[in-house]
Backbone as CSV, one residue per row, in Angstrom:
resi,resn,N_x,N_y,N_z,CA_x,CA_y,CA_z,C_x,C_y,C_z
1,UNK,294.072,50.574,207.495,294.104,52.032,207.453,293.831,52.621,208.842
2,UNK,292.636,52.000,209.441,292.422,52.818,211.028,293.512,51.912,211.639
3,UNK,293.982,51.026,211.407,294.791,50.741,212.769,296.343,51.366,212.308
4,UNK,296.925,51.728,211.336,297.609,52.701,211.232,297.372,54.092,211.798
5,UNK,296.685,54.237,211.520,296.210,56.046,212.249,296.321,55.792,213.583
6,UNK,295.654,54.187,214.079,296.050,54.357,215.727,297.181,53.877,216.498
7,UNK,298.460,53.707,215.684,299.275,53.309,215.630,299.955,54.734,216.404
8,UNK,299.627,55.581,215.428,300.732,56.748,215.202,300.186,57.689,216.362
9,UNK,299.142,57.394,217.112,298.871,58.052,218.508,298.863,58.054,219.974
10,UNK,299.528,56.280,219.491,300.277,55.292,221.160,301.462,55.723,221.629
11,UNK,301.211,55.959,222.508,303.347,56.465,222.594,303.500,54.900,223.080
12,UNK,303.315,53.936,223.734,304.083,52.501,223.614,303.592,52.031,222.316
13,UNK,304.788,50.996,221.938,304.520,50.040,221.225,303.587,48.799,221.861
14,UNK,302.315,49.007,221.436,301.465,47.978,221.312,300.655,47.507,220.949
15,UNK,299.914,46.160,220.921,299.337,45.161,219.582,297.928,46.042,219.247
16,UNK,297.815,46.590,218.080,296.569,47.068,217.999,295.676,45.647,217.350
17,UNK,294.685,45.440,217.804,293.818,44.174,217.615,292.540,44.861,215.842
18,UNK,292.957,44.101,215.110,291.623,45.133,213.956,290.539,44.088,213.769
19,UNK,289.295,44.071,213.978,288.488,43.770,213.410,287.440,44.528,213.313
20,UNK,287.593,44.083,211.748,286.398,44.874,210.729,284.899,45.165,211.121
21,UNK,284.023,45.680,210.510,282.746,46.155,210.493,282.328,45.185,209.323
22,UNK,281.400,44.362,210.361,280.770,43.211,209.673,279.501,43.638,208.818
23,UNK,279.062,42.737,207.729,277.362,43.361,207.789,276.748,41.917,208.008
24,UNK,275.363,41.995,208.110,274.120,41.262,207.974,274.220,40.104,206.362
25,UNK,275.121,38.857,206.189,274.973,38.504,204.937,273.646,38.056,204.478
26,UNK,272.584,37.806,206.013,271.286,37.004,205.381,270.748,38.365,204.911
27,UNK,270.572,39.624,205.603,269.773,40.840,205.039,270.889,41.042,203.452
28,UNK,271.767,41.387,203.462,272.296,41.709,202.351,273.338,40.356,201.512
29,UNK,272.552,40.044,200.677,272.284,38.726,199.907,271.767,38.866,198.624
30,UNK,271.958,38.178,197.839,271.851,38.730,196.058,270.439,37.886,196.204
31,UNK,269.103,38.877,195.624,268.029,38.602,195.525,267.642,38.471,193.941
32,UNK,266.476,37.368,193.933,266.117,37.129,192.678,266.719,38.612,191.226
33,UNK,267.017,37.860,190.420,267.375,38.255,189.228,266.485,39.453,189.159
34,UNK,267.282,40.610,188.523,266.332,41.736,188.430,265.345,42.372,187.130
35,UNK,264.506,42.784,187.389,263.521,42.499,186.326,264.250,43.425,185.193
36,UNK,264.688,44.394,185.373,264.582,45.385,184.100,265.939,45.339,183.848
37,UNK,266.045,45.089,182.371,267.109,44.290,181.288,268.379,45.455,181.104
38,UNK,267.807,46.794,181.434,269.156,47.655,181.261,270.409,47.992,182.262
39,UNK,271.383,48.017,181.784,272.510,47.981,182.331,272.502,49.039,183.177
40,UNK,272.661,48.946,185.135,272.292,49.983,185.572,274.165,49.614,186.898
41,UNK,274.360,51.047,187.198,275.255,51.243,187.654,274.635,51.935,189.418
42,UNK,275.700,51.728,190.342,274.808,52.401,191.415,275.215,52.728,192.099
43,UNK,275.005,53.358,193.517,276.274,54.044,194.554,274.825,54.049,195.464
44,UNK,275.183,53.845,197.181,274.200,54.072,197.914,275.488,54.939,199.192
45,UNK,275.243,56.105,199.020,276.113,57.518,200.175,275.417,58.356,200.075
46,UNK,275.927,58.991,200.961,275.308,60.656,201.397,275.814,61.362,200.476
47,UNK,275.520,62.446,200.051,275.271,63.062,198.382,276.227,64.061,199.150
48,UNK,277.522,64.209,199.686,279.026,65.262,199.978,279.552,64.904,199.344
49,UNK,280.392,65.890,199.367,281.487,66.390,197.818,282.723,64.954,198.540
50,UNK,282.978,64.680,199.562,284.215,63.962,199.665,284.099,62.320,198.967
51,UNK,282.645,62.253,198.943,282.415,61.091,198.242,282.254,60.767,196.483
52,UNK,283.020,62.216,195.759,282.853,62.267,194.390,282.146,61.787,193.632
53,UNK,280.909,61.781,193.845,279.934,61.446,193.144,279.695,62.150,191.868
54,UNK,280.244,63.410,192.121,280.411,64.248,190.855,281.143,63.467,189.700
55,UNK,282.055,62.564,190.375,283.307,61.982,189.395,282.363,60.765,188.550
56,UNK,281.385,60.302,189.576,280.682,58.992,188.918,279.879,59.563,188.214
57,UNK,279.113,60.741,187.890,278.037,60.752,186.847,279.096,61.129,185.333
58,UNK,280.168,62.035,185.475,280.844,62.260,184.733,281.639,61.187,184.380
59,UNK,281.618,60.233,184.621,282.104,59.029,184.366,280.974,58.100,183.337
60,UNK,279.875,58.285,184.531,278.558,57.619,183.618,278.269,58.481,182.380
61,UNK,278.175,59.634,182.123,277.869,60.513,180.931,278.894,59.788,179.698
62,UNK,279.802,59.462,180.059,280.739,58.872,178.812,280.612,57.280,178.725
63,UNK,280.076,56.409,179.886,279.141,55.151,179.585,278.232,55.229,178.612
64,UNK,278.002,56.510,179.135,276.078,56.185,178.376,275.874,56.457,176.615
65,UNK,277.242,57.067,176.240,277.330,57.229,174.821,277.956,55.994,174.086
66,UNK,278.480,55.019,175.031,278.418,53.569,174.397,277.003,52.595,174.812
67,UNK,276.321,53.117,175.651,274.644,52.559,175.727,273.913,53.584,175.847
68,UNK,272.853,53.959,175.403,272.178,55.186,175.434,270.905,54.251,176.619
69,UNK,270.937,53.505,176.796,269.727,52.456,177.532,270.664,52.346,179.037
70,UNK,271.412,52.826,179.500,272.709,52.436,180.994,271.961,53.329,181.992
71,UNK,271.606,52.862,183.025,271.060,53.655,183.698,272.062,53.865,184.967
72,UNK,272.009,55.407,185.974,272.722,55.455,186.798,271.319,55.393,187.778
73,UNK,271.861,55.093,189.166,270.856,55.273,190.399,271.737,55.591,191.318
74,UNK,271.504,56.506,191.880,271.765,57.506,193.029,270.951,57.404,194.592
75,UNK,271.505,56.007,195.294,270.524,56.141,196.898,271.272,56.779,197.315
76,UNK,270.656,57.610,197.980,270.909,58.887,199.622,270.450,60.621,199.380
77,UNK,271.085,60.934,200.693,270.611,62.480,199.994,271.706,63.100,200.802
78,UNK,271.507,64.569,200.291,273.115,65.423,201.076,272.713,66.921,200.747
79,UNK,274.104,67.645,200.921,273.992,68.851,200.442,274.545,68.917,199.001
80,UNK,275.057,68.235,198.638,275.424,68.036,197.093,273.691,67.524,196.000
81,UNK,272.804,67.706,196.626,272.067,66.596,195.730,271.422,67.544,194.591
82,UNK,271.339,68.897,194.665,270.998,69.885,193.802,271.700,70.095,192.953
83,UNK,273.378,70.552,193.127,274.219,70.508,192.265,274.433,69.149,191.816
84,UNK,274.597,68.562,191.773,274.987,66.589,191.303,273.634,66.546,189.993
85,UNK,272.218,67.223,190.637,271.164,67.091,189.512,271.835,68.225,188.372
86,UNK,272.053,69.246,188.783,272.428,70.664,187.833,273.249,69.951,186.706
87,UNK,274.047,68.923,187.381,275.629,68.240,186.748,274.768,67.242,185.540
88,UNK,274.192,66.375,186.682,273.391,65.556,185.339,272.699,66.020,184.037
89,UNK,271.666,67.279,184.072,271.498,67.905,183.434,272.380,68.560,182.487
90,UNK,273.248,68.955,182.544,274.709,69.833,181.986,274.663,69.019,180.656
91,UNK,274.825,67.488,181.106,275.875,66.345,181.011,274.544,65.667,179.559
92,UNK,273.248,66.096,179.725,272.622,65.555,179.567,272.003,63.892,179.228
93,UNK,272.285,63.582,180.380,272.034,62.227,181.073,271.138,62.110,182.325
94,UNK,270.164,63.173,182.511,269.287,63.704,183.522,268.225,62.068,183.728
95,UNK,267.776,62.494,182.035,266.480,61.141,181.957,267.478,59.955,182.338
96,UNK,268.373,59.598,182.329,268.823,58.430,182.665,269.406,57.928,184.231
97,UNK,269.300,58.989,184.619,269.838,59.031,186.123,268.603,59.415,187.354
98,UNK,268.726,58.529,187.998,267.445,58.287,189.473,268.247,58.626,190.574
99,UNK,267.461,59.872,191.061,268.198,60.037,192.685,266.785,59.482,193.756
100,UNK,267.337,58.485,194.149,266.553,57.693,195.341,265.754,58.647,196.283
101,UNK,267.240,59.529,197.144,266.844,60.196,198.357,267.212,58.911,199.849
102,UNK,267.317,59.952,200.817,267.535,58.658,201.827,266.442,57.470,201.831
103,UNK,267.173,56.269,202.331,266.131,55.266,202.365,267.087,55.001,204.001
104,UNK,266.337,53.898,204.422,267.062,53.393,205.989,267.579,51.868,205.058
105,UNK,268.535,51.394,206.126,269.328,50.365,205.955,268.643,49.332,204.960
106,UNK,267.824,49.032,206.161,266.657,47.985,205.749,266.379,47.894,204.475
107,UNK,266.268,49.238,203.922,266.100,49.049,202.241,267.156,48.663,201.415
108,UNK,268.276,49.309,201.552,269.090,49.126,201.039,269.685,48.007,199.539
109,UNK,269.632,46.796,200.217,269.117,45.476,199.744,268.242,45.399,198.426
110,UNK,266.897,46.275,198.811,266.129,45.811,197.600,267.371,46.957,196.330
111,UNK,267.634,48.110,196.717,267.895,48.785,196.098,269.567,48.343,195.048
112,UNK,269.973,47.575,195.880,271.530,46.983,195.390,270.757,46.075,193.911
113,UNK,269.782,45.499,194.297,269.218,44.448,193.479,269.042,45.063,192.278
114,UNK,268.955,46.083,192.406,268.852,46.696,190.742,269.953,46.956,190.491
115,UNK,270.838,46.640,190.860,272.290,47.280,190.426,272.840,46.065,189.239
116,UNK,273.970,46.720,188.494,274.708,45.412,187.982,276.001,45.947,188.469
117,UNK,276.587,46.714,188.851,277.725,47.197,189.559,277.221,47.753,190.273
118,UNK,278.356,48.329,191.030,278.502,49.289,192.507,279.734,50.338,192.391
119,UNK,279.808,51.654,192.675,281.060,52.252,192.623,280.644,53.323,193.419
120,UNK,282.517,53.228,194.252,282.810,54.042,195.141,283.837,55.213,194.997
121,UNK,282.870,56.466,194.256,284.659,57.124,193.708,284.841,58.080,194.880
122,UNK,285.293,58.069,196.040,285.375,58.547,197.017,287.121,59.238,196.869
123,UNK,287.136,60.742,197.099,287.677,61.739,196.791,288.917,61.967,198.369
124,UNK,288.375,61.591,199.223,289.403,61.961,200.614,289.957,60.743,201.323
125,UNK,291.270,60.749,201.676,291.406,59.955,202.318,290.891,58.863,203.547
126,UNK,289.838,60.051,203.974,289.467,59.696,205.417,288.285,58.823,205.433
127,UNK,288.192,58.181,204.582,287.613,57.098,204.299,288.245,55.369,204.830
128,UNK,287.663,55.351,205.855,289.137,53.776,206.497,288.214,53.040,206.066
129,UNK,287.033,53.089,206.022,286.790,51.966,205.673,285.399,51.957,204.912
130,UNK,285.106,51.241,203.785,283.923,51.175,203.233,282.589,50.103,203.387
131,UNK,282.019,50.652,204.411,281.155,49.953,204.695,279.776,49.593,203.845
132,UNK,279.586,50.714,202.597,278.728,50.555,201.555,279.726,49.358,200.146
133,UNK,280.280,49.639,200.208,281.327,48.781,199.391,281.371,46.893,199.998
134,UNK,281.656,47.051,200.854,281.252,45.453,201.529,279.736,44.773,201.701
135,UNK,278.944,45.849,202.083,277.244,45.427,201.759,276.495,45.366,200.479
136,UNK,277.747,46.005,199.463,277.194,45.984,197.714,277.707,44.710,196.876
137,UNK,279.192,44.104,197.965,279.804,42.641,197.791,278.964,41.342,198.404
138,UNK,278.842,41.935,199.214,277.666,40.800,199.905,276.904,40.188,198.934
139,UNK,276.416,41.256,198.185,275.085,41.064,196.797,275.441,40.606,196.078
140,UNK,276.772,40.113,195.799,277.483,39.930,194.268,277.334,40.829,193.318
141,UNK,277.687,41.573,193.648,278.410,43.301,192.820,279.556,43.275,192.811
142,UNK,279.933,43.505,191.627,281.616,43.982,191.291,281.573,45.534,191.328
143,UNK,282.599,45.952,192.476,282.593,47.097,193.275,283.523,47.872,192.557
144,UNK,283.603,49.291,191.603,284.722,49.865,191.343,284.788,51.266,192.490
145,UNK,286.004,51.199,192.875,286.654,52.061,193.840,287.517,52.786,194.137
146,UNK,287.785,53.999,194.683,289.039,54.848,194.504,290.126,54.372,195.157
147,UNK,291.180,54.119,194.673,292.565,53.521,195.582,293.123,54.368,196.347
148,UNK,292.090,54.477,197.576,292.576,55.734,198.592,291.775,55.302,199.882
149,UNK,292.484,55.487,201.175,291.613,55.221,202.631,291.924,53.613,202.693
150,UNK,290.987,53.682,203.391,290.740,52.287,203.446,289.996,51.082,202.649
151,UNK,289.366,51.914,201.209,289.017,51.148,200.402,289.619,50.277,199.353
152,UNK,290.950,49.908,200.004,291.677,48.649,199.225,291.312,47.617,199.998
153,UNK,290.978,48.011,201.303,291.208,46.829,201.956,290.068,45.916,201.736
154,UNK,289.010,47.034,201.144,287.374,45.769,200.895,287.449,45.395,199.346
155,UNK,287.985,45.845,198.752,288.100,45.320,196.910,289.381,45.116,196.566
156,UNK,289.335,43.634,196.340,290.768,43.228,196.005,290.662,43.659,194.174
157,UNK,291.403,44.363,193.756,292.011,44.936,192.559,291.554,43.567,191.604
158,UNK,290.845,43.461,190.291,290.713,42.782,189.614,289.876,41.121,190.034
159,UNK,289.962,40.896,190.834,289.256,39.780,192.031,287.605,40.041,192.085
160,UNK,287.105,41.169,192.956,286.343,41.349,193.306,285.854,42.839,192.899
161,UNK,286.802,43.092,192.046,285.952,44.277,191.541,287.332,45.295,191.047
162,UNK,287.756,46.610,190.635,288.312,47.335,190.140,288.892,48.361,191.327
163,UNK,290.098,48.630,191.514,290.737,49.842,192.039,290.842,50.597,190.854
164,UNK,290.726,52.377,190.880,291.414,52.958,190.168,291.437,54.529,190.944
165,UNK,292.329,55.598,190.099,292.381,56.287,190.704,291.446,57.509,191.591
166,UNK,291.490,58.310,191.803,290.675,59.170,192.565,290.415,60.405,191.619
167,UNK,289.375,60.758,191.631,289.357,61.726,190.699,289.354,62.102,189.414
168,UNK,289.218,60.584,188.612,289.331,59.735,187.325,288.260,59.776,186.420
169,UNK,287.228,60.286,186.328,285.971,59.869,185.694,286.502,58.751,184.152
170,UNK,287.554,59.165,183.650,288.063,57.881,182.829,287.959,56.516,183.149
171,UNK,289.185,56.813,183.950,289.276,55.300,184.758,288.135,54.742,184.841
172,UNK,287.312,55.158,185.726,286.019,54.969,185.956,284.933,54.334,184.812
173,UNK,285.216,55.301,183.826,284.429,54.431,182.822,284.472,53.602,182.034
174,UNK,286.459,53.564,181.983,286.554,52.261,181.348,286.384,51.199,182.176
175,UNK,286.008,50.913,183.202,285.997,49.733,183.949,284.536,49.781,183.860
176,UNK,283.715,50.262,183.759,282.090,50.255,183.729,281.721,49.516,182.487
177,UNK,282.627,49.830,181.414,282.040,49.651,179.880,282.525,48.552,179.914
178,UNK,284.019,48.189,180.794,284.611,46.700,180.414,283.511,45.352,181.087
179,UNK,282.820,45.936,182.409,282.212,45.044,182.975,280.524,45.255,182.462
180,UNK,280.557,46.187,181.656,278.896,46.127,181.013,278.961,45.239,179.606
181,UNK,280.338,45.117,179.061,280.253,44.585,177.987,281.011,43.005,178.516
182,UNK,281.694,42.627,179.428,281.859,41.158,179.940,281.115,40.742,181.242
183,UNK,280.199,40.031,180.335,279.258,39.329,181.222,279.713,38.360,182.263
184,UNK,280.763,37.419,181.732,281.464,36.658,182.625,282.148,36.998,183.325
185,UNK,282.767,38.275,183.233,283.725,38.703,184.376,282.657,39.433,185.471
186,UNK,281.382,39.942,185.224,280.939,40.407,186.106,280.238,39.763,186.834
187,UNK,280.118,38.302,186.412,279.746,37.330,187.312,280.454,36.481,187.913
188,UNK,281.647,36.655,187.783,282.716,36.131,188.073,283.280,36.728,189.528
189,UNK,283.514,38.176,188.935,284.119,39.063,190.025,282.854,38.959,190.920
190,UNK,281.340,39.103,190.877,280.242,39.073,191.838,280.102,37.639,192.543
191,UNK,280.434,36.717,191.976,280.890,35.735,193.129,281.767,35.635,193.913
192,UNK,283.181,36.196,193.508,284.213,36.452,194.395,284.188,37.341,195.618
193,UNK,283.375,38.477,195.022,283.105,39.571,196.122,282.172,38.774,197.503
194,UNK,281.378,38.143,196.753,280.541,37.436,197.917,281.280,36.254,198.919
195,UNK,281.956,35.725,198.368,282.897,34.859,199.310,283.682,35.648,200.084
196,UNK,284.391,37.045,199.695,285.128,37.628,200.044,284.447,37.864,201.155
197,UNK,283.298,38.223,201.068,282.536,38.962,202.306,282.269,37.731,203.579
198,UNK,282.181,36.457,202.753,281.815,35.709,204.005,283.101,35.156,204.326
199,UNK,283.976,35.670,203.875,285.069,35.173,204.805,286.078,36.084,205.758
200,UNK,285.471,37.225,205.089,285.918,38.478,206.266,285.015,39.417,207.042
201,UNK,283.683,39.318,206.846,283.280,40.603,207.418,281.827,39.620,207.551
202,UNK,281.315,38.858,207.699,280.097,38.537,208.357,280.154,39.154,209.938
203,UNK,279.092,39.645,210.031,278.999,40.389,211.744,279.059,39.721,212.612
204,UNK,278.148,38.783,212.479,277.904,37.532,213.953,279.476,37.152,214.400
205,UNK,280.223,36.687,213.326,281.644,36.546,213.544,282.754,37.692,214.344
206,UNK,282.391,39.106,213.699,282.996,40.146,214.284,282.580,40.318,215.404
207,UNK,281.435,40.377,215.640,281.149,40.480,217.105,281.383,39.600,218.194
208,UNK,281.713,38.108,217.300,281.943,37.338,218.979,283.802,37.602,219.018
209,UNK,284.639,37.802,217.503,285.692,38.360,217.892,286.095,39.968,218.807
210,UNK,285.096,40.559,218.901,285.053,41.431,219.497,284.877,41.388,221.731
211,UNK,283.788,40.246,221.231,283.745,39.800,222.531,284.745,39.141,223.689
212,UNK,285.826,38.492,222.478,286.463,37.541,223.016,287.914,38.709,223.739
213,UNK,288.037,39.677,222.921,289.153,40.558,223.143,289.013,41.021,224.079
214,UNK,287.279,41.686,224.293,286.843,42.676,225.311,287.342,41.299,226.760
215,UNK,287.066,40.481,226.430,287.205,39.071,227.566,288.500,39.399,228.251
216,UNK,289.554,39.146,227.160,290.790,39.067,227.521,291.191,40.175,227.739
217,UNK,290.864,41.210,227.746,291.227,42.543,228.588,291.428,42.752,230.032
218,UNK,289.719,42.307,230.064,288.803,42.581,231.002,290.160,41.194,232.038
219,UNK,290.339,40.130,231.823,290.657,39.147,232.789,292.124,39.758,232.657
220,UNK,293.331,40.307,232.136,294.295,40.840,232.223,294.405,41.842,233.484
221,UNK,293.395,42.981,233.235,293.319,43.836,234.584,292.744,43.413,235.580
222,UNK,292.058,42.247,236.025,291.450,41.858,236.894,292.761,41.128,237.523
C-alpha cells in the first residue's frame, strides 16, 4: 500500500525497496494462559473516529446477546472516548465493556493477554499499515480486520485471522461468534498469525534489511 502511494509521486521509474515495520517478538509473545474464563474481544488504538471503533462495539452489542458473559476491552484514549462510552451505554453493554485509557508500549503485551481475539475495524483508507494488528499476531490472536489500506497485507483472509468489510458491524460479528464458538480454529488461526509474524516482520531482521539498503546507496553515490 505505501509503496504504491510512492510509486505514484516518482516521475522516474524506479525500484521502490519495502520493508515492513517490524515488532519486538520476545516483548510481544503469547504469555501464560489467561486467568479469566470469559470470552473477551480487544482493540489497542487511539479512540478517532477513522479507526471505527464505533463499528466494533456495535458489532460486540450483537456478540454479547449470543454470550451475555463476552467481554469487550478498549486500550487507548482519544477524542472519541466519551462518545464510544455514550454508544456503549445506548447499546447497553456498558457493564461489559473496559476502556483501558492510554497505556505505553511496554504494556501493551500484558494487555493482548487478555484477549481471545483482536479487531481492527478501521474506517479510512489511510491506514498502510497495521502496526497494532501485527503486535496482536505476534501473541497468537486471530486478528479480524477491515479490507481497506494496508491491512490485507498483515492478515491473510481466513489463515491468520478474518478480512471483512468496512463499516460492517455484521460482518464483524459473525466472525467473532464464529471464532468464540470454534475453539480450534482460533487456535489454529493464532498459531498461524504467529509464524506469520516471524517470518515477516521480526524487527532485528528489518532493521539489518534496512541497513543493508542504506549500505548500498550510500556505496552507489560514493
Amino acid at each position: 500500500m505505501l509503496a504504491e502511494e510512492t510509486r505514484k509521486h516518482l516521475r522516474k521509474k524506479k525500484i521502490v525497496h519495502t520493508i515492513p515495520f517490524g515488532v519486538d517478538i520476545a516483548r510481544f509473545s503469547p504469555k501464560a494462559p489467561k486467568v479469566q474464563q470469559d470470552f473477551t474481544v480487544g482493540i489497542v488504538k487511539k479512540l478517532e473516529r477513522k479507526y471505527g471503533i464505533d463499528y466494533l462495539i456495535k458489532a460486540f452489542a450483537k456478540l454479547f446477546r449470543a454470550n451475555r458473559k463476552a467481554k469487550l476491552l478498549i486500550v487507548g484514549d482519544g477524542s472519541e472516548e466519551s462518545t464510544l462510552k455514550k454508544l456503549c451505554k445506548s447499546l447497553d453493554v456498558d457493564r461489559n465493556v473496559r476502556f483501558i485509557g492510554f497505556v505505553e508500549n511496554e504494556q501493551v503485551p500484558d494487555y493482548l493477554s487478555q484477549m481471545d481475539i483482536f479487531v481492527v475495524p478501521s474506517i479510512m483508507s489511510s491506514e498502510t499499515f497495521g502496526v497494532a494488528a501485527v503486535e496482536a499476531a505476534a501473541c497468537k490472536l486471530p486478528v479480524i480486520a477491515s479490507n481497506i489500506g494496508g491491512l490485507p497485507e498483515v492478515v491473510i483472509d481466513g489463515e491468520t485471522g478474518f478480512l471483512v468489510p468496512s463499516k460492517d458491524p455484521n460482518a464483524i460479528a459473525e466472525k467473532m461468534v464464529l471464532l468464540m464458538q470454534e475453539i480450534e480454529l482460533r487456535k489454529r488461526m493464532g498459531e498461524a498469525a504467529r509464524r506469520f509474524v516471524e517470518q515477516n516482520y521480526v524487527w532485528e531482521e528489518n532493521a539489518k534489511e534496512m541497513e543493508r539498503l542504506y549500505l548500498r546507496a550510500a556505496k552507489k553515490r560514493g
